[in-house]
BALOBA-1460 file (C-alpha; in Angstrom, 3 decimals):
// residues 74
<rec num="1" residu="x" x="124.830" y="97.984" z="109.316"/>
<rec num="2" residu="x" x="121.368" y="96.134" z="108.476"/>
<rec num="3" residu="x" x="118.282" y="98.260" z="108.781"/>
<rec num="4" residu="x" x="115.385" y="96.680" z="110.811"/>
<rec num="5" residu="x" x="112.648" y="97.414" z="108.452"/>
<rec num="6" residu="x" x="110.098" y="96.165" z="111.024"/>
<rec num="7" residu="x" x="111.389" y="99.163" z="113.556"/>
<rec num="8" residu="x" x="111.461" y="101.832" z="110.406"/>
<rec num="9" residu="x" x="107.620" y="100.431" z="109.750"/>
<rec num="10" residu="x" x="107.208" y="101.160" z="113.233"/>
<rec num="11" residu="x" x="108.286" y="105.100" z="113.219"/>
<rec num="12" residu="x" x="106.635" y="105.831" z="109.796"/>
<rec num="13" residu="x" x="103.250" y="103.909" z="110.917"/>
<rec num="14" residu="x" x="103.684" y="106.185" z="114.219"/>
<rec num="15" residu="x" x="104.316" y="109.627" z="112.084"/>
<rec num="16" residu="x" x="101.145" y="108.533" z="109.814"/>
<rec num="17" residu="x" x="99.238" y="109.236" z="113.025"/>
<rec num="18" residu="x" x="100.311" y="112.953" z="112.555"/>
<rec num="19" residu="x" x="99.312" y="114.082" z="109.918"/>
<rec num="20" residu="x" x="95.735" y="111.593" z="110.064"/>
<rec num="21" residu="x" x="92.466" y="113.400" z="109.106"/>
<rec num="22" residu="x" x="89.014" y="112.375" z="108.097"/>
<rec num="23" residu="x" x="89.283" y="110.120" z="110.828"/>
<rec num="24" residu="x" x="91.408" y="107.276" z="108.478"/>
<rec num="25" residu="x" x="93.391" y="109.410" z="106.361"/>
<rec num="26" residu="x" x="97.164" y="110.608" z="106.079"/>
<rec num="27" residu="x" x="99.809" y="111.948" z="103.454"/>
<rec num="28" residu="x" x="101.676" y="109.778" z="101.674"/>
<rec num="29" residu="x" x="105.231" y="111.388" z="101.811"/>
<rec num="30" residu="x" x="107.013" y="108.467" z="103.382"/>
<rec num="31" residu="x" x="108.885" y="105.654" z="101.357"/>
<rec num="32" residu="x" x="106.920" y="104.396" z="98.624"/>
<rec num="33" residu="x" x="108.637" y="100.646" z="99.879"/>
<rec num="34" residu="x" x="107.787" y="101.123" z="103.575"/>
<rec num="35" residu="x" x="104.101" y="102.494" z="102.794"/>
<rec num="36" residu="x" x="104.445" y="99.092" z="100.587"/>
<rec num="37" residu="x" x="105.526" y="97.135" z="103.720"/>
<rec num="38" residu="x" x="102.405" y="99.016" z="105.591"/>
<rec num="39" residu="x" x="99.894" y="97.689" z="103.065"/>
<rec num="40" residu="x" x="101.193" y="94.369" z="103.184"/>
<rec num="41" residu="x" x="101.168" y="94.097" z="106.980"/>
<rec num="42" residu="x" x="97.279" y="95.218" z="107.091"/>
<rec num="43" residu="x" x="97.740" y="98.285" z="108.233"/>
<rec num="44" residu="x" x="97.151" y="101.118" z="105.137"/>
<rec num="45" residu="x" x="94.989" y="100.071" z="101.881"/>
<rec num="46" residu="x" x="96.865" y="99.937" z="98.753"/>
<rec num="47" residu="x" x="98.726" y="103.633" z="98.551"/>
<rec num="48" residu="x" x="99.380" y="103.168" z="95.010"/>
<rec num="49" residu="x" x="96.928" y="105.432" z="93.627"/>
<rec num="50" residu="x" x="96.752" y="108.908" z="92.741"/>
<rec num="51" residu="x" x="95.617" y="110.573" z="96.135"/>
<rec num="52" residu="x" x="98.061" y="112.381" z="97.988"/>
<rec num="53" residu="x" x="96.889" y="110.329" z="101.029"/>
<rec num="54" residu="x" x="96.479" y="106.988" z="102.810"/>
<rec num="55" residu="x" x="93.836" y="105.236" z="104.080"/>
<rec num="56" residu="x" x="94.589" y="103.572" z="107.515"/>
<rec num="57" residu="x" x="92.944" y="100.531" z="108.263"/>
<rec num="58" residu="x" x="91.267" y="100.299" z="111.611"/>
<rec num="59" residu="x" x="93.862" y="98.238" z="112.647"/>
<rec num="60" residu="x" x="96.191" y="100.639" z="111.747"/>
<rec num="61" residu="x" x="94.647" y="103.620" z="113.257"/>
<rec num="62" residu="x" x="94.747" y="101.787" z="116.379"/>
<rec num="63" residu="x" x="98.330" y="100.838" z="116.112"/>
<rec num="64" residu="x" x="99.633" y="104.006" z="114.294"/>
<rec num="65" residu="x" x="98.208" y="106.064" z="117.951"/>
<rec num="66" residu="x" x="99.835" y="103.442" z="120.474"/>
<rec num="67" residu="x" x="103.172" y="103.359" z="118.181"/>
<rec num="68" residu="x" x="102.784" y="107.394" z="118.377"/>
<rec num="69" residu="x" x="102.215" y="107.626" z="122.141"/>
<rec num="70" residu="x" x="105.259" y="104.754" z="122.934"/>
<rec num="71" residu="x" x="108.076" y="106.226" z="121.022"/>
<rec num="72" residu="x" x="107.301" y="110.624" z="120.919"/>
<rec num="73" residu="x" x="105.216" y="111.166" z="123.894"/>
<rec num="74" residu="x" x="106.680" y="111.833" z="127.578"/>
């Protein structure tokens, strides 16, 4: 079996949108390679720091509440 990371990015980028506050912000207890993954697509700043959160870009925002609504919403 080979994981589609893309699809995993996906989900996690979609569960970030659950826990968001401060408008941008959401905790970091995913992966540390996916929330890697997520930075390198554009969609979190750098999440190796010592905050307990991530900051969403506004791209990600954006995409982390469409991914949210397509795939957990009825």
């Amino acid at each position: 079996m080979e994981p589609d990371f893309d699809r995993i990015d996906d989900a996690v980028l979609a569960l970030l949108w659950l826990t968001l506050h401060e408008g941008d912000r959401a905790w970091k207890g995913f992966d540390w390679e996916c929330l890697n993954r997520l930075h390198e697509k554009g969609m979190i700043f750098n999440p190796v720091n010592k905050a307990k959160s991530v900051v969403l870009t506004d791209e990600g925002v954006e995409r982390s509440e469409r991914l949210f609504r397509e795939q957990f919403c009825r």
